[in-house]
PDB file of the backbone (N, CA, C, O) and the ligand in Angstrom, with CONECT records:
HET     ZN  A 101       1
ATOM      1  N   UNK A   1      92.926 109.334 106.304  1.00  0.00           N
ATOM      2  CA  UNK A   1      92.977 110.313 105.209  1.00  0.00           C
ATOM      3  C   UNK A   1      93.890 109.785 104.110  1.00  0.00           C
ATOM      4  O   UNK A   1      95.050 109.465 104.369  1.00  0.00           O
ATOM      5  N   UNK A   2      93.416 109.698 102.978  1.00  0.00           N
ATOM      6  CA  UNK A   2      94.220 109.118 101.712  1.00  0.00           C
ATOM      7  C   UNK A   2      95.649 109.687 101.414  1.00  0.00           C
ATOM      8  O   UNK A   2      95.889 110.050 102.566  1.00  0.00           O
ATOM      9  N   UNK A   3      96.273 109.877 101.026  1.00  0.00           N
ATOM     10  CA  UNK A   3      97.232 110.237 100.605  1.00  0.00           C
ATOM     11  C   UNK A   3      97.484 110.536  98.880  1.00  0.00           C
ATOM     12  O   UNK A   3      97.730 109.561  98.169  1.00  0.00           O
ATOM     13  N   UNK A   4      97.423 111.638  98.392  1.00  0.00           N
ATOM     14  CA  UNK A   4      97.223 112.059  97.001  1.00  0.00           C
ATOM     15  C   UNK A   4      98.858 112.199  96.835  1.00  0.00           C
ATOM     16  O   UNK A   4      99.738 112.640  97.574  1.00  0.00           O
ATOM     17  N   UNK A   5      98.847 111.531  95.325  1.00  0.00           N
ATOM     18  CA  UNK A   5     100.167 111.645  94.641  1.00  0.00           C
ATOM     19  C   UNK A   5      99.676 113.112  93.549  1.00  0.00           C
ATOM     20  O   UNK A   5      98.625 113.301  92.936  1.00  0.00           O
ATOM     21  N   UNK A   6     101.320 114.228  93.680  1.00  0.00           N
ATOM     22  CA  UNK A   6     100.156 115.101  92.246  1.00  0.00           C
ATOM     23  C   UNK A   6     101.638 115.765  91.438  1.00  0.00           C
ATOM     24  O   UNK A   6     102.472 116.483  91.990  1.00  0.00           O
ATOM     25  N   UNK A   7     101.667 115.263  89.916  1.00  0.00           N
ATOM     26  CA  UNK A   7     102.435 116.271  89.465  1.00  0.00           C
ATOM     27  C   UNK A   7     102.418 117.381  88.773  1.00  0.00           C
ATOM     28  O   UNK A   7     101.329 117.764  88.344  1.00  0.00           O
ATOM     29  N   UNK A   8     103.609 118.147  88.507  1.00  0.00           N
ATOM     30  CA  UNK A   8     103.360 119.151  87.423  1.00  0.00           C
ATOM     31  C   UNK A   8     103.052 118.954  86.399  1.00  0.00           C
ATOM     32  O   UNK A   8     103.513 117.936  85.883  1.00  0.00           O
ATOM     33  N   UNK A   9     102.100 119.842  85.571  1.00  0.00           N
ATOM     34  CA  UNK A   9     101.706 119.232  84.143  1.00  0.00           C
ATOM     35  C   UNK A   9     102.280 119.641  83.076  1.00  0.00           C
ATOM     36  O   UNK A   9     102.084 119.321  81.904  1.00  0.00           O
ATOM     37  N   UNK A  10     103.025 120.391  83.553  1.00  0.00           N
ATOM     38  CA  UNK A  10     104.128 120.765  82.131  1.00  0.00           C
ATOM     39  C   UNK A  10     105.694 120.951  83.054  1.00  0.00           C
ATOM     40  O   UNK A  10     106.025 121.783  83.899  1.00  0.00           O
ATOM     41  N   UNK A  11     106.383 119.848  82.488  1.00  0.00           N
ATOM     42  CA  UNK A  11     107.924 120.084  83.339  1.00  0.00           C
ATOM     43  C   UNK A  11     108.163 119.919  84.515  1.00  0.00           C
ATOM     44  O   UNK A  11     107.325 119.298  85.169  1.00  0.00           O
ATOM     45  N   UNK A  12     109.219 120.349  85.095  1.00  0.00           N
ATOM     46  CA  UNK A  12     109.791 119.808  86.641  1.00  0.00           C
ATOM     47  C   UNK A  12     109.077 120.750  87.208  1.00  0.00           C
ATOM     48  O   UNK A  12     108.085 121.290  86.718  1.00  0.00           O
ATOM     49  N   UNK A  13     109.735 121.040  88.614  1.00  0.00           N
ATOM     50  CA  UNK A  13     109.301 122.177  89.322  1.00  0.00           C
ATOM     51  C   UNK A  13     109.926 122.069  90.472  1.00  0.00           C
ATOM     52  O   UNK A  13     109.726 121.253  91.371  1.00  0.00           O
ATOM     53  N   UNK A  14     110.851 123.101  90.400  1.00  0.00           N
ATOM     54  CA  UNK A  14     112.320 123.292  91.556  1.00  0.00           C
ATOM     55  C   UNK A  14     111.673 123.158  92.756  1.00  0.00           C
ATOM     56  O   UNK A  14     112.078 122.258  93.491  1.00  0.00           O
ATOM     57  N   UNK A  15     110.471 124.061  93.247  1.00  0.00           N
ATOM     58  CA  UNK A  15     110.355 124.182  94.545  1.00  0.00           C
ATOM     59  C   UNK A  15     109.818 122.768  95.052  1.00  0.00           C
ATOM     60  O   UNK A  15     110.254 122.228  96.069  1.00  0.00           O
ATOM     61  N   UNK A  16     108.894 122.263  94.292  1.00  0.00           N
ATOM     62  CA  UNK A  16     108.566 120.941  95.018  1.00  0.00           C
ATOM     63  C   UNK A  16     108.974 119.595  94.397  1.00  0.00           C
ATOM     64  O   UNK A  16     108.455 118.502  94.628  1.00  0.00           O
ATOM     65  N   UNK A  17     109.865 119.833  93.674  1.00  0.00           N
ATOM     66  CA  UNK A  17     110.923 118.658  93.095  1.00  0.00           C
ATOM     67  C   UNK A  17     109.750 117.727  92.278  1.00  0.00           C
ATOM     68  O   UNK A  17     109.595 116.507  92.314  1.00  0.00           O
ATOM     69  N   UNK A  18     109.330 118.296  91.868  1.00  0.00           N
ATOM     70  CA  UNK A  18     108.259 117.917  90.496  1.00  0.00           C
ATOM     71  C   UNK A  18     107.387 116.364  91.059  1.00  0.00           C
ATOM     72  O   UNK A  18     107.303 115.415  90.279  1.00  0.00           O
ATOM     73  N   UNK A  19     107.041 116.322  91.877  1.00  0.00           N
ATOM     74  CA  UNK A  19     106.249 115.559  92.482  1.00  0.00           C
ATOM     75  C   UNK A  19     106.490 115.484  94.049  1.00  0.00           C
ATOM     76  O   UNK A  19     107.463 115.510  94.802  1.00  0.00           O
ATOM     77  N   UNK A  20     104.818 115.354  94.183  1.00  0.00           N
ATOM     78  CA  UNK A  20     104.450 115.556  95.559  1.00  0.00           C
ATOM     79  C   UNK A  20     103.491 115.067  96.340  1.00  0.00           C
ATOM     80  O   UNK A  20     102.389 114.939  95.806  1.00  0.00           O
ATOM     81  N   UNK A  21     103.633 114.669  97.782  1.00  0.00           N
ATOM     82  CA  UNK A  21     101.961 113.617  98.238  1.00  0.00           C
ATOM     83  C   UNK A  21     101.772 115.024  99.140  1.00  0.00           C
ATOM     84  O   UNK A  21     102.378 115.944  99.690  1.00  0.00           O
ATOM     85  N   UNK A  22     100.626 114.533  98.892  1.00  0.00           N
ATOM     86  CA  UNK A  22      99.713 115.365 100.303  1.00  0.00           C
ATOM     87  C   UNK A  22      98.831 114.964 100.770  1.00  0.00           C
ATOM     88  O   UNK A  22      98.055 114.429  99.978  1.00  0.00           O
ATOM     89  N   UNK A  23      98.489 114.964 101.988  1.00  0.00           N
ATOM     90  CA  UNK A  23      97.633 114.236 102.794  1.00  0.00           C
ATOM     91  C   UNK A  23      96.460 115.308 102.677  1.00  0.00           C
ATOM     92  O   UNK A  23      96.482 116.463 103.102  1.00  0.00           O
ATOM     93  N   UNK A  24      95.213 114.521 101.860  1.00  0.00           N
ATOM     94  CA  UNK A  24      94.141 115.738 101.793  1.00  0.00           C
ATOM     95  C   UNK A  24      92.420 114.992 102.509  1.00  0.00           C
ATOM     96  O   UNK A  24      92.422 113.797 102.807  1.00  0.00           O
ATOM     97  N   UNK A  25      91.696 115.452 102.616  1.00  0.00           N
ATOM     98  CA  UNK A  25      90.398 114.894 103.100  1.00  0.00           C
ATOM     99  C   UNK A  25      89.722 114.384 101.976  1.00  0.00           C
ATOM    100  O   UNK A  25      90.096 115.036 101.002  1.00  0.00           O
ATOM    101  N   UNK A  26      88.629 113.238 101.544  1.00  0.00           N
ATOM    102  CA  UNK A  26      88.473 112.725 100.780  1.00  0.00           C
ATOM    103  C   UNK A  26      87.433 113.609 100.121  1.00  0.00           C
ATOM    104  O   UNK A  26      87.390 113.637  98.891  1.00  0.00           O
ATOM    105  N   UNK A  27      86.417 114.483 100.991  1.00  0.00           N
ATOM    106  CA  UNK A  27      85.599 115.661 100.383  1.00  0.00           C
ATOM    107  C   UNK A  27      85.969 117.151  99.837  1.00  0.00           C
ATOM    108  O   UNK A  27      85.255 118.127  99.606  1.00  0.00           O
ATOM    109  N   UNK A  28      87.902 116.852  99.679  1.00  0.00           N
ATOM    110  CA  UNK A  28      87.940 118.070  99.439  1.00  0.00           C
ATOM    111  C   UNK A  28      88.492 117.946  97.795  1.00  0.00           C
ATOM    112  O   UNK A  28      89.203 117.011  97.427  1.00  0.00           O
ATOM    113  N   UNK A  29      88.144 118.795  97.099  1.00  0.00           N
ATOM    114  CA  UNK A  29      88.130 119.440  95.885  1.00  0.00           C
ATOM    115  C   UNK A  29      90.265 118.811  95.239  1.00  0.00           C
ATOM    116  O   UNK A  29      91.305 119.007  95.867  1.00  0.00           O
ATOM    117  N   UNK A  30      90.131 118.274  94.199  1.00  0.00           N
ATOM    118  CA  UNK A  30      91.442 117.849  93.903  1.00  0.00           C
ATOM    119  C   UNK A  30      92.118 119.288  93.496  1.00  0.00           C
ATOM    120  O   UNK A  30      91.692 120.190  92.774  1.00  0.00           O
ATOM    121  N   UNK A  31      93.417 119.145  94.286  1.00  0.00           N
ATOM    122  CA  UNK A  31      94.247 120.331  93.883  1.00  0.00           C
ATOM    123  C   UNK A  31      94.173 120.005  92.252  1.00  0.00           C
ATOM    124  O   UNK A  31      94.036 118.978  91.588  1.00  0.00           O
ATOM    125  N   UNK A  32      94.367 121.682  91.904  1.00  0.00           N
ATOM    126  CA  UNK A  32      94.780 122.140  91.082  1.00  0.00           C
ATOM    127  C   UNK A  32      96.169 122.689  90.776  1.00  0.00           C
ATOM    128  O   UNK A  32      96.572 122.522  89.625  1.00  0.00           O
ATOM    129  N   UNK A  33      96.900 123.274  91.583  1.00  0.00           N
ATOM    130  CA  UNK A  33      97.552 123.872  90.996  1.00  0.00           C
ATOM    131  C   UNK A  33      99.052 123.831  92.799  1.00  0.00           C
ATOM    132  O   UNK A  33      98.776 123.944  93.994  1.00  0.00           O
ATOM    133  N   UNK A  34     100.445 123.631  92.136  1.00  0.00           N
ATOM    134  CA  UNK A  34     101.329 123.230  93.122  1.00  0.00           C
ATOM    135  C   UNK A  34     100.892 124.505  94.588  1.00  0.00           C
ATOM    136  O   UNK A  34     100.746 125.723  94.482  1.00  0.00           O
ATOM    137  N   UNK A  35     100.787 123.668  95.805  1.00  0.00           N
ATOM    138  CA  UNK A  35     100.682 125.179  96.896  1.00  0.00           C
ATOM    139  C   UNK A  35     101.999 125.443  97.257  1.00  0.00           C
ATOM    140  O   UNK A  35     102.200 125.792  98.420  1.00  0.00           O
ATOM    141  N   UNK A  36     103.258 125.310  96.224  1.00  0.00           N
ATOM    142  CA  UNK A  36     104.407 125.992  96.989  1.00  0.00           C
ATOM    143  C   UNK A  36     104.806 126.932  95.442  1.00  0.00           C
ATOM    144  O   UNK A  36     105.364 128.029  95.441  1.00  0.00           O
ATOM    145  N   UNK A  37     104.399 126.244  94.326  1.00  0.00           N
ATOM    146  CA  UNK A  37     104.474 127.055  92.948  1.00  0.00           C
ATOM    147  C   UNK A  37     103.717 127.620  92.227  1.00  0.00           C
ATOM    148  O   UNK A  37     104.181 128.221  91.258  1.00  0.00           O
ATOM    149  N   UNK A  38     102.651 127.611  92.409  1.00  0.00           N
ATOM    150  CA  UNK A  38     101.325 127.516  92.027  1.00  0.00           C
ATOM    151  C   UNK A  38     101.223 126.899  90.238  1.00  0.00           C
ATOM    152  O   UNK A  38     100.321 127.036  89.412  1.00  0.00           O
ATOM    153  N   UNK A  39     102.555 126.207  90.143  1.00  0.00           N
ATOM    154  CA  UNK A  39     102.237 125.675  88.531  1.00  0.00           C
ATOM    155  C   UNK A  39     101.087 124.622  88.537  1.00  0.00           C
ATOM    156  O   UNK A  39     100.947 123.903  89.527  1.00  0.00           O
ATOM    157  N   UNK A  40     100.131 124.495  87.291  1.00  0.00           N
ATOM    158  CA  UNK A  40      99.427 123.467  87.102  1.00  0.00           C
ATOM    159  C   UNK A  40      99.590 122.518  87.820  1.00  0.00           C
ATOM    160  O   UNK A  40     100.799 122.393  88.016  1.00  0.00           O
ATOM    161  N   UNK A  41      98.802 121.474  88.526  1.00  0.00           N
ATOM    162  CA  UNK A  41      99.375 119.780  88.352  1.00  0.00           C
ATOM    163  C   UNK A  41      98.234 119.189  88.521  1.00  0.00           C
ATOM    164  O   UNK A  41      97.158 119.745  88.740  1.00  0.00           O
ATOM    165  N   UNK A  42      98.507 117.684  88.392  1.00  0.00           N
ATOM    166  CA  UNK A  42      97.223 116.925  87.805  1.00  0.00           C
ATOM    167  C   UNK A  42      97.442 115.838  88.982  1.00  0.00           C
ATOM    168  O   UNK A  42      98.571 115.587  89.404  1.00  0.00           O
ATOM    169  N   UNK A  43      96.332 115.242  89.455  1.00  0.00           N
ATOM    170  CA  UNK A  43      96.692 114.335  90.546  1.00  0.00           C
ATOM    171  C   UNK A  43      97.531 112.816  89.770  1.00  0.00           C
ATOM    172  O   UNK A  43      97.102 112.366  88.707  1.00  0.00           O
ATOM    173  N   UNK A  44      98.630 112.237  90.430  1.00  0.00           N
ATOM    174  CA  UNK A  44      98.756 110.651  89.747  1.00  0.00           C
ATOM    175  C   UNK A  44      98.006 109.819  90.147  1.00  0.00           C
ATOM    176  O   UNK A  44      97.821 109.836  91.364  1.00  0.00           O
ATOM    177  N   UNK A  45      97.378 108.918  89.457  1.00  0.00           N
ATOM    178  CA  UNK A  45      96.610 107.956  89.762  1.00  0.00           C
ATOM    179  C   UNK A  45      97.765 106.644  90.156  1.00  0.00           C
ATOM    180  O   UNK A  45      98.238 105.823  89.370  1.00  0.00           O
ATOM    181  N   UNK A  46      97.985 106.760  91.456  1.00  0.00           N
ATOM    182  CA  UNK A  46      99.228 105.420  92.387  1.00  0.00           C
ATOM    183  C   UNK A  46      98.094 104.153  92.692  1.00  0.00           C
ATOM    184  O   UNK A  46      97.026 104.171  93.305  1.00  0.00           O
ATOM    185  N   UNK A  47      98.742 103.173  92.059  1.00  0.00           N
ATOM    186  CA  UNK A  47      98.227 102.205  91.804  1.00  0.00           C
ATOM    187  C   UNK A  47      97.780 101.551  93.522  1.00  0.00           C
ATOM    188  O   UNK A  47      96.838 100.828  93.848  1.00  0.00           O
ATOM    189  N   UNK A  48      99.011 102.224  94.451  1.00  0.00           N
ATOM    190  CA  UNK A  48      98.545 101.200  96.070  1.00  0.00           C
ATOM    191  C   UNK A  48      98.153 101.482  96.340  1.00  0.00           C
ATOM    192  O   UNK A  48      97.767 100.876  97.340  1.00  0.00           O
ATOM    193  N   UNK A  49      97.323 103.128  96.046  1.00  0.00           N
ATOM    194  CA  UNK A  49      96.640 103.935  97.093  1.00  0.00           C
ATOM    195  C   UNK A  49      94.790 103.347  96.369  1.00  0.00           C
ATOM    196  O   UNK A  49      93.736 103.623  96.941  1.00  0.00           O
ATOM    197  N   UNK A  50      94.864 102.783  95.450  1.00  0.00           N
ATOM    198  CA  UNK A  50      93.584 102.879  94.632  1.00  0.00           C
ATOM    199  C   UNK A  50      93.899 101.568  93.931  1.00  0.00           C
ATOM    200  O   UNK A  50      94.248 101.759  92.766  1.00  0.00           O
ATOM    201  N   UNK A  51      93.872  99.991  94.387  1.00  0.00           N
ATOM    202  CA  UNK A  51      93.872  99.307  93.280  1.00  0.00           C
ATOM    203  C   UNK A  51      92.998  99.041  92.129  1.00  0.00           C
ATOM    204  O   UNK A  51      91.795  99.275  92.246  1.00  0.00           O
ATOM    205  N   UNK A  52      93.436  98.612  91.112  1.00  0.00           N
ATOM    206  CA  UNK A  52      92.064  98.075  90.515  1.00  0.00           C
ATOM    207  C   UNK A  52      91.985  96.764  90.406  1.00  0.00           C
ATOM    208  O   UNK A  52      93.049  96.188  90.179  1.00  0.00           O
ATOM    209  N   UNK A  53      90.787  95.966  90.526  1.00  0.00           N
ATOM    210  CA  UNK A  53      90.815  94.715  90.369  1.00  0.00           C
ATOM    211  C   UNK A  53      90.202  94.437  88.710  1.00  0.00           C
ATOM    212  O   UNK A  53      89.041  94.394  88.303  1.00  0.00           O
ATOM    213  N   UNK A  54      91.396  94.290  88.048  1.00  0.00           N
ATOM    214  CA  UNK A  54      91.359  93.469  86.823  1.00  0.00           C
ATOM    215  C   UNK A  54      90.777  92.050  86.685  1.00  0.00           C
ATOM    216  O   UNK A  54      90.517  91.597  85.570  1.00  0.00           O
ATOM    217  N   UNK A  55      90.648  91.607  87.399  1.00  0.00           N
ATOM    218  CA  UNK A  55      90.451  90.071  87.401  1.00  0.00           C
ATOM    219  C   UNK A  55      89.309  89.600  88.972  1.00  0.00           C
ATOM    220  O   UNK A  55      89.226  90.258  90.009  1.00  0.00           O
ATOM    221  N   UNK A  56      88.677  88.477  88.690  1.00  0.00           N
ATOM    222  CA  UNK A  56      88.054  88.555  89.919  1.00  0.00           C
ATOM    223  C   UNK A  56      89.049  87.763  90.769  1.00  0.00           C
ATOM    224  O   UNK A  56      90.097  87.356  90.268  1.00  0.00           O
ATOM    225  N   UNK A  57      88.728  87.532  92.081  1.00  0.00           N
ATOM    226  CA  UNK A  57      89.632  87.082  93.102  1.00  0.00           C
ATOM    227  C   UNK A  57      89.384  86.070  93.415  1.00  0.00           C
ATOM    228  O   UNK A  57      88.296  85.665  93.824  1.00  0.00           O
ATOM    229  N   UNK A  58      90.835  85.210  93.203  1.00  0.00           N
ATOM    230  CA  UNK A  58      90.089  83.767  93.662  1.00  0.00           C
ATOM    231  C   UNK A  58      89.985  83.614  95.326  1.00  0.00           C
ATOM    232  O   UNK A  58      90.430  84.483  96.076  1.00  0.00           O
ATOM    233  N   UNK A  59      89.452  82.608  95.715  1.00  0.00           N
ATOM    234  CA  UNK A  59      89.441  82.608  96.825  1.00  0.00           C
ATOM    235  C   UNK A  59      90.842  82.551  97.843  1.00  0.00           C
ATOM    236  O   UNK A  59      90.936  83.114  98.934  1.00  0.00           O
ATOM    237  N   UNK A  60      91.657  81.902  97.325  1.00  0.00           N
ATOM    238  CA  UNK A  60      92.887  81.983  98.225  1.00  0.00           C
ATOM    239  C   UNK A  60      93.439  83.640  98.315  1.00  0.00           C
ATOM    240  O   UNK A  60      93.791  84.100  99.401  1.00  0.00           O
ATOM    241  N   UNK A  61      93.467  84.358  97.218  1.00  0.00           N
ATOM    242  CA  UNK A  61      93.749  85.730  97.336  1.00  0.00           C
ATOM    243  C   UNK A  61      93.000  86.306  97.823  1.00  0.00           C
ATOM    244  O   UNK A  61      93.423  87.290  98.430  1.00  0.00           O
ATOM    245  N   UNK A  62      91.565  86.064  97.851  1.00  0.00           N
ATOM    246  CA  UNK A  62      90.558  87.028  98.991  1.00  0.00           C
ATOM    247  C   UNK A  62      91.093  86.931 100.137  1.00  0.00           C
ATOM    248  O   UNK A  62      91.616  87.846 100.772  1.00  0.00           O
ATOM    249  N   UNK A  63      90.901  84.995 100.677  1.00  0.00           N
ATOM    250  CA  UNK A  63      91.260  84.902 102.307  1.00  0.00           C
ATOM    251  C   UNK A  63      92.826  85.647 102.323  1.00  0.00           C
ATOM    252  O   UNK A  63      92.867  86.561 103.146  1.00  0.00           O
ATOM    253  N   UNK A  64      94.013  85.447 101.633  1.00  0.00           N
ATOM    254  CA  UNK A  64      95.029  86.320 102.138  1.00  0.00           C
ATOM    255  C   UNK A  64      94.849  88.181 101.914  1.00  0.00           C
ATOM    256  O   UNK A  64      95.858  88.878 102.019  1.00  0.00           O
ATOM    257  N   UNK A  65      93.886  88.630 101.700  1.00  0.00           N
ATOM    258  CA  UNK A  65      93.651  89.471 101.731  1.00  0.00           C
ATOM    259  C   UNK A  65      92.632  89.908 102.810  1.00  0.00           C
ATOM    260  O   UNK A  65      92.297  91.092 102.776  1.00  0.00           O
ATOM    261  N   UNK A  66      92.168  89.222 103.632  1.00  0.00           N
ATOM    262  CA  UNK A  66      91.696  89.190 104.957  1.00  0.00           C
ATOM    263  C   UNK A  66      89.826  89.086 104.956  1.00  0.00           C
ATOM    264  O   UNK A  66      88.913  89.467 105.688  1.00  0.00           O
ATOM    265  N   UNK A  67      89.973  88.342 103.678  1.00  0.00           N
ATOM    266  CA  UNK A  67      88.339  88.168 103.596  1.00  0.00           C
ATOM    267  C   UNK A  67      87.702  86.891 104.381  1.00  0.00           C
ATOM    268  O   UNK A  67      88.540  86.047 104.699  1.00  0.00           O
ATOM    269  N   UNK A  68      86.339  86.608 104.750  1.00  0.00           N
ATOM    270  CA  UNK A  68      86.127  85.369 104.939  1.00  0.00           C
ATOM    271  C   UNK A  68      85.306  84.902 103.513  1.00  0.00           C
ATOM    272  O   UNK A  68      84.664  85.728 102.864  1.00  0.00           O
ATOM    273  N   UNK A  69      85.395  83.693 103.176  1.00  0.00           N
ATOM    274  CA  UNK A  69      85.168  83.245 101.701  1.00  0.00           C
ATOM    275  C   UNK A  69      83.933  82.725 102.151  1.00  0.00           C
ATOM    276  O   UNK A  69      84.027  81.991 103.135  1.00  0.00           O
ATOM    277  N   UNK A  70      82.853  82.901 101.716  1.00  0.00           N
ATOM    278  CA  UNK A  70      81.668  81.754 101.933  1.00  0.00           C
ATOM    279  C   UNK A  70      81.183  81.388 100.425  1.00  0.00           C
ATOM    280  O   UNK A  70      81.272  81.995  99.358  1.00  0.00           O
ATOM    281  N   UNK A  71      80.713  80.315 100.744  1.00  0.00           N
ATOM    282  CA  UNK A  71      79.925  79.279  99.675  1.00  0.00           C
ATOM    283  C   UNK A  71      78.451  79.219  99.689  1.00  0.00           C
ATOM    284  O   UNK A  71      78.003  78.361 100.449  1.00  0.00           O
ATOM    285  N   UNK A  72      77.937  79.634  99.301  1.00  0.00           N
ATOM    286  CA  UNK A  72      76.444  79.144  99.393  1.00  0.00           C
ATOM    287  C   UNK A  72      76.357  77.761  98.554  1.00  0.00           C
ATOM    288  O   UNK A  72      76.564  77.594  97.352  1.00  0.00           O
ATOM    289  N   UNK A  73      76.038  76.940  99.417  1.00  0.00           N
ATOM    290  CA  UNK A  73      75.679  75.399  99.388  1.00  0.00           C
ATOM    291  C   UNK A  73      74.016  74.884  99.363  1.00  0.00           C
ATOM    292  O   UNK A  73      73.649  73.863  98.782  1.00  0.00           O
ATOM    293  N   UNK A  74      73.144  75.774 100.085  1.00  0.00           N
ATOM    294  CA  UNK A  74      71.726  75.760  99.981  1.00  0.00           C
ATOM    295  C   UNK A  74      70.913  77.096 100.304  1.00  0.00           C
ATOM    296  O   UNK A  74      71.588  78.054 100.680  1.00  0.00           O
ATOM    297  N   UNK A  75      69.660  77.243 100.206  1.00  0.00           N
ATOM    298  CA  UNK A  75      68.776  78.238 100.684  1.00  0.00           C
ATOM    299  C   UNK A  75      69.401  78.341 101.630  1.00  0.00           C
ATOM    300  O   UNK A  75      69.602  77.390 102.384  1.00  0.00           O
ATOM    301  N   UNK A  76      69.941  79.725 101.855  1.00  0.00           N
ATOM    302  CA  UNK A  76      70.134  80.343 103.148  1.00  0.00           C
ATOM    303  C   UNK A  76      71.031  79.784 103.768  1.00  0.00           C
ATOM    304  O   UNK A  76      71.205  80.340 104.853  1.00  0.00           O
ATOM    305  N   UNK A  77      71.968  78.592 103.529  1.00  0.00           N
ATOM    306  CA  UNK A  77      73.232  77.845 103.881  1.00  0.00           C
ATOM    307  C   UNK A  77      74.371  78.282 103.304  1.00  0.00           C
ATOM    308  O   UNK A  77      74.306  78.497 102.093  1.00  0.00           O
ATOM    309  N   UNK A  78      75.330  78.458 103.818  1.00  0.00           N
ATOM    310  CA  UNK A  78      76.513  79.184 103.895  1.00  0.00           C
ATOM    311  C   UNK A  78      77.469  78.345 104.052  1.00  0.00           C
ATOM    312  O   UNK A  78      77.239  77.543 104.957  1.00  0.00           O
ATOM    313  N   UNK A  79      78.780  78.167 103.353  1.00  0.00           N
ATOM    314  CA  UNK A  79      79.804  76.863 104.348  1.00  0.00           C
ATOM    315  C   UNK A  79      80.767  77.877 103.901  1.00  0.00           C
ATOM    316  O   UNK A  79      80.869  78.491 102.839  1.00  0.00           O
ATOM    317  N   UNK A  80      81.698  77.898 105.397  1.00  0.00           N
ATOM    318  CA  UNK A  80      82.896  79.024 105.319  1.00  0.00           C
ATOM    319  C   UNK A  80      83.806  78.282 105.282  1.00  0.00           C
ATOM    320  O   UNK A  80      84.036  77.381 106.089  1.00  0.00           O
ATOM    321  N   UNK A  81      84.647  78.677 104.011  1.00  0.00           N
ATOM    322  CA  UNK A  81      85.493  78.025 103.388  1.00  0.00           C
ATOM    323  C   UNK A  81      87.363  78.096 103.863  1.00  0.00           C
ATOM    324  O   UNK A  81      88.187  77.438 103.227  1.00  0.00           O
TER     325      UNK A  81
HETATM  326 ZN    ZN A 101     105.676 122.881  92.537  1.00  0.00          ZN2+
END
């Protein structure tokens, strides 16, 4: 289950110290609104929970990222790199 970052959208907010994670199901509906204040809040978009890939990956950062790299070398030939 992901873990949602979410703050208030206008100002702090005493009861839940103006930011908050919650562990929610990925089919459920993004909070709206704090469940201990009910002020507004907007989810943060946290960069570890959701990267984006700006750039494509070279191969050494795929394999340390736990990929296997293949090459296609011919019809239907593969060389794992
Ligand atoms: Zn709150």
């Amino acid at each position: 289950m992901p873990i949602y970052e979410y703050e208030p959208e206008n100002g702090d907010c005493k009861t839940c110290g103006g930011r908050f994670e919650l562990r929610r199901p990925v089919d459920r509906a993004p909070l709206t609104a704090c469940p201990l204040c009910r002020k507004p809040v907007s989810k943060v978009v946290s960069l570890t929970h959701s990267p984006k890939i700006a750039r494509p990956l070279s191969v050494s950062q795929a394999k340390n990222a736990g990929f296997s790299v293949l090459q296609r070398r011919d019809h239907g030939v593969y060389e794992k790199l």
